[in-house]
C-alpha positions in Angstrom: 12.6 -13.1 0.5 11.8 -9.6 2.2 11.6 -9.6 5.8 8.6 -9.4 8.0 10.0 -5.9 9.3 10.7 -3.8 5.9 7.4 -4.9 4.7 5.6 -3.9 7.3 7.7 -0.2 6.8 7.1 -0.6 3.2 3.3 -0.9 3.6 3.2 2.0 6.2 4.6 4.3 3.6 2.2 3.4 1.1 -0.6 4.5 3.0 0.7 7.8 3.8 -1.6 9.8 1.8 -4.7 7.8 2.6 -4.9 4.5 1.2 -7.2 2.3 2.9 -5.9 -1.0 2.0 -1.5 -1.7 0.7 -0.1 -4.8 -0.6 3.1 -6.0 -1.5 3.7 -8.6 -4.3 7.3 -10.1 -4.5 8.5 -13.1 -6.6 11.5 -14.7 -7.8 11.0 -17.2 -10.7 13.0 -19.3 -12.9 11.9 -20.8 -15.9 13.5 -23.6 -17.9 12.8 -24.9 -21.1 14.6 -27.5 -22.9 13.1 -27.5 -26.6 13.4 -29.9 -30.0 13.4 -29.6 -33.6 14.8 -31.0 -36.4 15.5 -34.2 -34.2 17.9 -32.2 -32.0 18.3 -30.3 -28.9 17.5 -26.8 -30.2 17.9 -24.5 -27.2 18.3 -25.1 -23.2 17.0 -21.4 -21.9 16.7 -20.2 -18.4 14.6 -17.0 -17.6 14.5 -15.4 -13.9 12.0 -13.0 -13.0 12.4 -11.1 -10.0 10.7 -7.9 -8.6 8.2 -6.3 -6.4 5.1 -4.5 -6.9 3.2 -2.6 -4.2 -0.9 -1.8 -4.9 -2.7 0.5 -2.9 -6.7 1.1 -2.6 -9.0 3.8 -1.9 -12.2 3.1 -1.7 -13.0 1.9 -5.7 -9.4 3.3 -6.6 -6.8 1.5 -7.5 -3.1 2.3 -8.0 0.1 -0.2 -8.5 3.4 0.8 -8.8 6.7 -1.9 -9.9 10.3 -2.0 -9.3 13.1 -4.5 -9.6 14.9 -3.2 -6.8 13.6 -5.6 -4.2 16.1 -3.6 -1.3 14.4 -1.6 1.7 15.4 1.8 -0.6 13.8 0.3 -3.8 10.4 -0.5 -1.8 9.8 2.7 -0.1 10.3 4.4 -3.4 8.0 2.1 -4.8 5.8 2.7 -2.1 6.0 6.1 -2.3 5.0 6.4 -6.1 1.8 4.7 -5.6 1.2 6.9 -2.3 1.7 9.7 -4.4 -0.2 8.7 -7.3 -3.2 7.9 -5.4 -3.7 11.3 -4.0 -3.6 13.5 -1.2 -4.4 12.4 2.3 -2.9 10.9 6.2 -1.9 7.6 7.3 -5.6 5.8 9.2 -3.7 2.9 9.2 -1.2 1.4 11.9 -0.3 -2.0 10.0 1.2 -4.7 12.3 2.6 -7.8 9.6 1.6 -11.2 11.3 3.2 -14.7 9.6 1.1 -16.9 8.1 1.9 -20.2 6.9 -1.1 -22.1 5.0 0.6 -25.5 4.0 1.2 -26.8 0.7 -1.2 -30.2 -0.1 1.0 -30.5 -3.2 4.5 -32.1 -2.6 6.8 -32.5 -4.9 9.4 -35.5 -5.1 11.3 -34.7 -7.4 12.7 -31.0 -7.8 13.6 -30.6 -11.7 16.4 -27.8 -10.5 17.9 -31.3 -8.7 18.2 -33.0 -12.0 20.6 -32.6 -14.6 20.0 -31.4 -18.1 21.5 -34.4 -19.4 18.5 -36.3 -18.1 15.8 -33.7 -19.0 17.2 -33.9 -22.5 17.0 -38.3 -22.5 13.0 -37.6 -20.7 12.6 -35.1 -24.1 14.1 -37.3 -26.4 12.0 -40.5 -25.8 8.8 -37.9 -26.1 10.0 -36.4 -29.0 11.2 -39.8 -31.0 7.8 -41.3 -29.9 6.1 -39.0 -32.1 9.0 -39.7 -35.0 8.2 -43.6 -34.9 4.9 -43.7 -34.8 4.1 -43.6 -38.6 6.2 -43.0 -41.5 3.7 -39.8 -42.6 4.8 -38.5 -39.4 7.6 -35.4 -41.1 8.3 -33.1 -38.1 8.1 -32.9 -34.6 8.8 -30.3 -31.8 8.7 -30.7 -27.9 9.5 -29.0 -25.1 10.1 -29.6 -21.6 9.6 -26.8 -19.4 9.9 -26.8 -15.6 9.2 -23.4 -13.6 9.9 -22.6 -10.5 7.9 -19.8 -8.8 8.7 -18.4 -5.2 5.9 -15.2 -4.5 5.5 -13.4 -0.8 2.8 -11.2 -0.2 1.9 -8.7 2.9 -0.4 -6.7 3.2 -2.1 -3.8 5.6 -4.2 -6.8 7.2 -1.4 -8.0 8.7 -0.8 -11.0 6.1 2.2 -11.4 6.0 3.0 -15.1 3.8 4.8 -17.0 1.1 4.5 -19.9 -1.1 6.8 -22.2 -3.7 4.8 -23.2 -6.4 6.8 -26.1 -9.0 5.9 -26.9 -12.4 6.6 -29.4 -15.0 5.0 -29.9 -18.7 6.0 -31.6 -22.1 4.5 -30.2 -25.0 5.1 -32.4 -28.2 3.6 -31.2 -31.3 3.5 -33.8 -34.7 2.8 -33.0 -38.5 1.8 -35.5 -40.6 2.0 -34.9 -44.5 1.0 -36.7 -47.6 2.0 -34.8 -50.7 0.9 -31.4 -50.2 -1.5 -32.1 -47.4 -0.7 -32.1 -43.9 -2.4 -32.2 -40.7 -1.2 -31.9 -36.9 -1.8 -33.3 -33.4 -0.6 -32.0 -29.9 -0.6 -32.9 -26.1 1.1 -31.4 -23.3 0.3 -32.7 -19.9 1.5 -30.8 -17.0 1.6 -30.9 -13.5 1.8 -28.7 -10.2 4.9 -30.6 -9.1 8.3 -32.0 -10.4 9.2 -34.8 -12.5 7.8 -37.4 -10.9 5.0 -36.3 -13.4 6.3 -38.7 -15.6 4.7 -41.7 -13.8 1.8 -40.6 -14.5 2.3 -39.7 -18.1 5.1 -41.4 -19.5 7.3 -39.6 -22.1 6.5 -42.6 -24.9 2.7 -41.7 -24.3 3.1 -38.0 -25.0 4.7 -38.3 -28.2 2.5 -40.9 -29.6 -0.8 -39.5 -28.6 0.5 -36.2 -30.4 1.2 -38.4 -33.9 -1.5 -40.6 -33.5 -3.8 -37.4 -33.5 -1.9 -36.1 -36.4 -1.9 -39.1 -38.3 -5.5 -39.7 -38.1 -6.7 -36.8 -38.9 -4.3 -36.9 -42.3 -6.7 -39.9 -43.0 -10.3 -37.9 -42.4 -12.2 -36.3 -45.2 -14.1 -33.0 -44.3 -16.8 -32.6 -41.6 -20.4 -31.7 -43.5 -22.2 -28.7 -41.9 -25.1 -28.2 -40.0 -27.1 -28.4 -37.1 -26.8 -31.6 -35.1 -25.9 -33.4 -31.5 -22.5 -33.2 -30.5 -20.8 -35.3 -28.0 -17.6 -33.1 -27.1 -14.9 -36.1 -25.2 -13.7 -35.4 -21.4 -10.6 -33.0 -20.6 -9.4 -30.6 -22.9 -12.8 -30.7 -24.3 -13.8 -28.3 -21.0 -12.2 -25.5 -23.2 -15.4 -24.9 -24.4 -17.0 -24.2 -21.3 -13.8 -22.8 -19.9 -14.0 -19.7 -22.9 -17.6 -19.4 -23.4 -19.0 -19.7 -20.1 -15.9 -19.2 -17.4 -14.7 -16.0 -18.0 -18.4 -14.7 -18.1 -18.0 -16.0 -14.5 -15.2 -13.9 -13.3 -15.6 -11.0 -11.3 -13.3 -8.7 -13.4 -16.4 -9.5 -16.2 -19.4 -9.4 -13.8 -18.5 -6.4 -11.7 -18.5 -3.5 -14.6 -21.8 -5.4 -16.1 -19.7 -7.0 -18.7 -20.9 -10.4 -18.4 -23.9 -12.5 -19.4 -24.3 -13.5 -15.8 -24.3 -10.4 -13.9 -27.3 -10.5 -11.5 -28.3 -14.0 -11.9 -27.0 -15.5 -8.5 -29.6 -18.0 -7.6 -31.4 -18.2 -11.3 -31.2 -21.2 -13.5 -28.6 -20.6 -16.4 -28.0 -24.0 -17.2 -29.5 -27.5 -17.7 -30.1 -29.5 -14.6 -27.8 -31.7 -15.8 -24.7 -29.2 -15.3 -22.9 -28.8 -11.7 -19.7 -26.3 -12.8 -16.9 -26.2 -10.5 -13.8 -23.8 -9.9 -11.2 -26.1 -7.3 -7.7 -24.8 -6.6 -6.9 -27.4 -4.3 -6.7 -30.5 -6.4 -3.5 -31.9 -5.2 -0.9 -31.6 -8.1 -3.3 -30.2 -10.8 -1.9 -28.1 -13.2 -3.8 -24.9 -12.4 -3.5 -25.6 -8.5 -2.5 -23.1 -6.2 -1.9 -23.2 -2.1 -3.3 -19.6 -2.0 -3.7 -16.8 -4.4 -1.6 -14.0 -5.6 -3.6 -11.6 -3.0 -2.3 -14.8 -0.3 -6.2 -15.7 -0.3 -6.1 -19.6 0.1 -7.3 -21.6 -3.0 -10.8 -23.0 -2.1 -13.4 -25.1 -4.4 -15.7 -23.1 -5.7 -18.9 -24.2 -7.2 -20.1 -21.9 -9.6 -23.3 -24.2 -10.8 -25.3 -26.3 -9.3 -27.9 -28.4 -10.9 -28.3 -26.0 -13.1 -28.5 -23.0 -10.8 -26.1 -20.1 -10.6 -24.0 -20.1 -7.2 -21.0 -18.2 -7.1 -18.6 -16.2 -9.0 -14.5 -16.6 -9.2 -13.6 -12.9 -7.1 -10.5 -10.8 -6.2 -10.5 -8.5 -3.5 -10.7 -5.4 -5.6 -13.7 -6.3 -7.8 -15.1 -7.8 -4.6 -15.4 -4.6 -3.2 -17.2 -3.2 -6.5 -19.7 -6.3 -5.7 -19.7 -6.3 -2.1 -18.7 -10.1 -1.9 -15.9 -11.4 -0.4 -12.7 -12.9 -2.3 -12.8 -16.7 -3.5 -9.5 -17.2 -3.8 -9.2 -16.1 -7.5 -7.0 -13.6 -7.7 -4.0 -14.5 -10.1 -1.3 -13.0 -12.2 1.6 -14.0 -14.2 4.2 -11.6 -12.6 4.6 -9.1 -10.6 4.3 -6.8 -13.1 0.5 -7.5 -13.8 -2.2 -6.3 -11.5 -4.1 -9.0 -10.5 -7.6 -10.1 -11.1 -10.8 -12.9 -10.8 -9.3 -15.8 -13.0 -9.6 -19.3 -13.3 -7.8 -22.4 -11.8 -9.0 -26.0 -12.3 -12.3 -25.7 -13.7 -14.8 -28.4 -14.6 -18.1 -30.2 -15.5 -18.6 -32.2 -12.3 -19.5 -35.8 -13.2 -23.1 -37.1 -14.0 -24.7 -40.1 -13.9 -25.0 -41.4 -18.0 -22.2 -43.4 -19.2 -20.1 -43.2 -22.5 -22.2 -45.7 -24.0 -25.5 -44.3 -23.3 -24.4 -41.0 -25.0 -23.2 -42.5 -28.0 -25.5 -44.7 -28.9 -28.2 -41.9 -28.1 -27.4 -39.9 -31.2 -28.8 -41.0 -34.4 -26.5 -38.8 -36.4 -24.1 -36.5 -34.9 -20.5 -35.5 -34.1 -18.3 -37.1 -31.7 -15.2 -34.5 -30.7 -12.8 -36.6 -29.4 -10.2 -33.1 -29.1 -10.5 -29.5 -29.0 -8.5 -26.9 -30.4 -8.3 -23.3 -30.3 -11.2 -20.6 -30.5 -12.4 -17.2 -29.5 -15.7 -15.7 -27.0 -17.2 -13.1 -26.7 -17.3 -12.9 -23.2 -20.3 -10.1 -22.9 -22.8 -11.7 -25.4 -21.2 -15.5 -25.1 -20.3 -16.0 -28.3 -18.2 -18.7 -29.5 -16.0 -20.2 -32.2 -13.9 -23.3 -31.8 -12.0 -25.5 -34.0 -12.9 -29.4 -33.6 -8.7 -30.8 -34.0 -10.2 -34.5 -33.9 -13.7 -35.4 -34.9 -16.0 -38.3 -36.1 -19.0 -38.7 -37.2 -21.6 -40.7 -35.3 -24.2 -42.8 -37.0 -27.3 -45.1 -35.8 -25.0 -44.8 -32.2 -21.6 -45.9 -33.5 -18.6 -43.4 -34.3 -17.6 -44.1 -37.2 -15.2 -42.0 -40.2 -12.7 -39.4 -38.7 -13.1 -35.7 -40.3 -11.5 -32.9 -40.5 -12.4 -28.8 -40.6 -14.7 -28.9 -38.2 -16.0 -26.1 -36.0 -18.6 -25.5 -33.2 -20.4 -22.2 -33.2 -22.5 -21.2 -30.4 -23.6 -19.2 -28.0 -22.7 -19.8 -23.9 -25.5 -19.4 -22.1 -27.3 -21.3 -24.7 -24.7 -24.6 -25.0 -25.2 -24.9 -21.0 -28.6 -25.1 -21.4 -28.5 -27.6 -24.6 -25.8 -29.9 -22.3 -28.6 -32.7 -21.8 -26.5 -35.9 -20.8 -23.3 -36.0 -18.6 -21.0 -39.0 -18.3 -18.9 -40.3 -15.0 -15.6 -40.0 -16.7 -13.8 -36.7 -15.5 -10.5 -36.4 -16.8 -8.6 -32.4 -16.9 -6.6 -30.6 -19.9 -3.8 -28.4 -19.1 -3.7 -25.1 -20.7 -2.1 -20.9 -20.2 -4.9 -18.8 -20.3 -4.4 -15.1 -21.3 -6.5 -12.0 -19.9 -5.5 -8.8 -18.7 -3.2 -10.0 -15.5 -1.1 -12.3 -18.1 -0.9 -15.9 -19.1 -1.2 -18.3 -16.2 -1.1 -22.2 -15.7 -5.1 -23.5 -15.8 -6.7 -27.0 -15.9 -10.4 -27.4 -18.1 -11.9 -30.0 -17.9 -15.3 -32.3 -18.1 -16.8 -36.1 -18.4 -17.8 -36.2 -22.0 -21.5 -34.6 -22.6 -23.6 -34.6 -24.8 -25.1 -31.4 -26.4 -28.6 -31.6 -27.8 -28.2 -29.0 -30.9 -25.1 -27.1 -31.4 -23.9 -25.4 -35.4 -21.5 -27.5 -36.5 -19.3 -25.9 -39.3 -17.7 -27.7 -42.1 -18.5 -28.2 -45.8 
């Protein structure tokens, strides 16, 4: 992308004045999306982001400058601007760039740039017609197949010098079912770090239905009372909760400016014993899997909690340096143009040793969430709201009725604590997860669990 020997001029200039550490950030990415509505092809769009940006540090300072203009001229003025910007100073740096090559555990078979959009359109199709069938309530459906293509290099005044080719592919069909004037919807949209030999693993017919069968179901369900009460939250996507209310409190770019409900409680129990919490970037062909981070620190599993006990944060170099720890391989952004910081990757409840069975019939009366939706934390106090898209009520140990409008309402450190029975059935939901470096590709996931005593709102 840039050779070895203008980034290694690049960096020299952007330590002119002083700058202790330089890195350079380049990428070229296409995006493709081939999208549905109406029970035709709606739009085929391609969208190519390519550019550089080049961040220098001094001491706790930080300055990043961007350009487009990914020539030797375009750099060094790039270079120059965050040189300038950080200050006054002399070069104590003589950078010598050293390749690096760190593998890439995630192969991909078939290259969705390879295939034509004839075919993506026939993959789309047998999704998106899926969800049609199912059920004759079933009165619109979208879908969307999206396959991205990310190439990034990094080097910086360490000597890294490195790059990486990250492929994904997702399908995203959404369903609304309707009788008279009520309607209710369903969604799943599995994704994968590789091409589209995804879809043996998730076949387009099983997309589409799962999205209508939620919709349809939930068309059926009268509202969920209110109130205090056991709830067993289901495996995959259902990690969203823990993944809002309890991961981003774990990320440096929180804990290092005190803004987290963590912060100083490495080695102190936060959680029940029950709970082992774990941050992996290397699953091979997980959605949120990377082959090294966007600082070129290579992904690693992390494991945040253990039994219970606080063990490690998710850290980037810069806030590492606030903290005095070292990077975990964290560091993410969606493009160039974002500085990047501590973020997620594949994050999950590790398995436990209750089964399904044993959890449901436990609860006496309570709420079985069988699928997740969208909410909002608080990350400093660990406050949380989320929607319940599929629920039932459990009674004498049996689910039972579907219902509808339901809500959990919390607080993190709290829920971890109340999370007294973990099942042996892992399974990950694939999500983008927006902060201050951007949206980026992340798995949450979990066995289902049991919590003890959450608030449950409804009517």
């Amino acid at each position: 992308m840039i050779s070895r020997e203008i980034c290694q001029r690049v960096l020299q200039k952007a330590v002119a004045t002083g700058a202790d550490y330089a890195e350079i950030f380049a990428e070229n990415t296409v995006n493709h999306t081939i999208s549905m509505l109406a029970d035709k092809v709606d739009a085929i769009k391609d969208a190519v982001v390519t550019g550089a940006a080049v961040r220098v540090y001094k001491g706790l300072r930080s300055v990043m400058a961007t350009t487009v203009d990914t020539s030797e001229a375009g750099l060094i003025r790039c270079a120059e601007k965050a040189a300038d910007a950080l200050g006054e100073g002399t070069a104590q740096i003589n950078i010598v760039l050293r390749e690096s090559i760190f593998g890439d555990i995630h192969p991909v078979k078939i290259v969705p740039s390879s295939v034509s959009n004839r075919q993506k359109i026939e993959i789309l199709k047998e999704g998106y017609f899926a969800a049609r069938e199912y059920d004759e309530a079933v009165q619109k459906v979208t879908g969307s197949l999206l396959d991205v293509d990310h190439n990034i290099l990094i080097a910086n005044s360490e000597g890294l010098y490195t790059e990486d080719r990250q492929i994904r592919t997702r399908m995203s069909i959404g369903a609304v079912a309707s009788r008279g004037s009520d309607s209710q919807t369903g969604f799943f949209g599995p994704g994968r770090l590789g091409g589209l030999e995804m879809f043996d693993i998730y076949t387009p017919r099983s997309v589409g239905e799962e999205s209508a069968r939620q919709a349809v179901t939930m068309l059926k369900a009268d509202y969920c009372p209110a109130g205090t009460m056991p709830v067993a939250i289901d495996n995959g996507f259902g990690g969203v909760i823990f993944h809002e209310a309890c991961g981003h409190s774990l990320e440096a770019s929180a804990v290092a400016y005190g803004r987290s409900q963590f912060t100083g409680k490495l080695g102190q129990k936060i959680a029940n014993e029950k709970v082992t919490a774990i941050d992996d970037g290397t699953i091979p062909g997980a959605w949120g899997s990377i082959n090294i981070d966007d600082e070129g620190t290579p992904a690693r599993k992390n494991v945040l909690i253990e039994n219970g006990v606080l063990k490690s944060y998710m850290i980037d170099k810069f806030n590492g340096r606030r903290m005095g720890m070292e990077s975990t391989g964290n560091s993410r952004r969606q493009s160039y143009a974002y500085t990047p910081t501590s973020r997620m990757t594949n994050t999950y409840i590790a398995p436990g040793t209750d089964t399904r069975e044993d959890i449901i019939s436990s609860m006496e009366y309570g709420l079985y969430a069988r699928n997740m939706g969208g909410g909002s934390v608080n990350p400093v106090t660990g406050e949380f709201n989320f929607a319940v898209s599929e629920g039932y009520i459990v009674r004498n140990g049996k689910i039972c009725e579907p219902v509808r409008g339901a809500s959990l309402v919390g607080n993190g450190s709290e829920i971890i604590m109340n999370i007294d029975m973990v099942s042996d059935n892992l399974d990950l939901g694939q999500g983008m997860c927006g902060s201050s470096s951007g949206s980026i590709p992340v798995n949450v996931g979990q066995p289902l669990i049991r919590v003890s005593s959450i608030t449950v709102g409804g009517r």
